[in-house]
N, C-alpha and C positions, 0 to 999 in steps of 0.2 A: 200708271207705273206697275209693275209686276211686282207681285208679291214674292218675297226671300222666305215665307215661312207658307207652305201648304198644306193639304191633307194629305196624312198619308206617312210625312214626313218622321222621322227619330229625330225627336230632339231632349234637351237636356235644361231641367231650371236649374238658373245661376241668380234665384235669388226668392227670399220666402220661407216659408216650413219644407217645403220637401227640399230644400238646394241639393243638388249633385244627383239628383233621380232623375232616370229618364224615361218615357216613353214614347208612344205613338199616338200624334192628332188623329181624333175621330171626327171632332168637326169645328170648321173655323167660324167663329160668331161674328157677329157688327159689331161697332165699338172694340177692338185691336182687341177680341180675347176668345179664348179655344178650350175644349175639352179635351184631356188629353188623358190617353189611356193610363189608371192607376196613381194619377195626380192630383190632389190637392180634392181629397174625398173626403166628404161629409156627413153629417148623421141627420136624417129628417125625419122628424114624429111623423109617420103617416095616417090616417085618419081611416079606417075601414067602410069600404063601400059594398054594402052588398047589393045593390043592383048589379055589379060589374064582377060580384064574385072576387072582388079583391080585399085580400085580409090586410089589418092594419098593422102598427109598428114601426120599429125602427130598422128604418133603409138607408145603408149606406149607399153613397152615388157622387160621382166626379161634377166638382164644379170648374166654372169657366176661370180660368185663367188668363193675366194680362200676357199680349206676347209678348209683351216687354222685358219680363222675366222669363222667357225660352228662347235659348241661343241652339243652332239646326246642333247635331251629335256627327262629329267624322266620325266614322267606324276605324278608316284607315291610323289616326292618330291617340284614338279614343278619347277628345275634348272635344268640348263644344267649339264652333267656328264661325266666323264669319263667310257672309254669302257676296259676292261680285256677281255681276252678269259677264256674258263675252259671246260675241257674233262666233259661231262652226258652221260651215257651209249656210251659209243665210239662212240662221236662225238663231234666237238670240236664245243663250241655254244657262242655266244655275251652274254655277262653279265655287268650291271651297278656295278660300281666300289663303290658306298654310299654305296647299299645296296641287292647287290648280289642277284637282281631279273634276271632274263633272259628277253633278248631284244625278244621281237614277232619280226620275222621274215614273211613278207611281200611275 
């Protein structure tokens, strides 16, 4: 079955600490969860390596996300929306469910 949430994609959490933020997936994980740009970021002690030339501290950085809580973002209505599929010239394409614009595809 095809996935309704991709990379690439704006979408919007509708549930959690950031609710009503939105960004853009950078990468979609196993287990139904995503990095998503500027969401649900974190503070990690990091440990100093100098082999690597890498200084230690505190790093903020985006953690993954269930998609369960990221609904896609219309631009055109500016709320999150549901996704439908629908066959255009034999091929089956992403379409917003409000108003049956087709998703640009990335």
């Amino acid at each position: 079955m095809a996935k309704k949430i991709r990379y690439g994609d704006k979408v919007m959490v509708i549930a959690g600490k950031d609710k009503g933020k939105t960004g853009i997936i950078k990468k979609i994980l196993k287990k139904n969860k995503a990095i998503v740009e500027n969401i649900n970021i974190i503070t990690k002690h990091q440990k100093p390596i100098p082999s690597l030339n890498q200084a230690g501290g505190l790093v903020k950085k985006e953690s993954p996300i269930n998609i369960s809580n990221l609904a896609i973002f219309n631009g055109e209505t500016s709320k999150p929306d549901y996704v439908k599929f629908k066959f255009k010239n034999g091929k089956k394409v992403r379409v917003f469910k409000s108003n049956n614009s087709i998703i640009d595809s990335e």
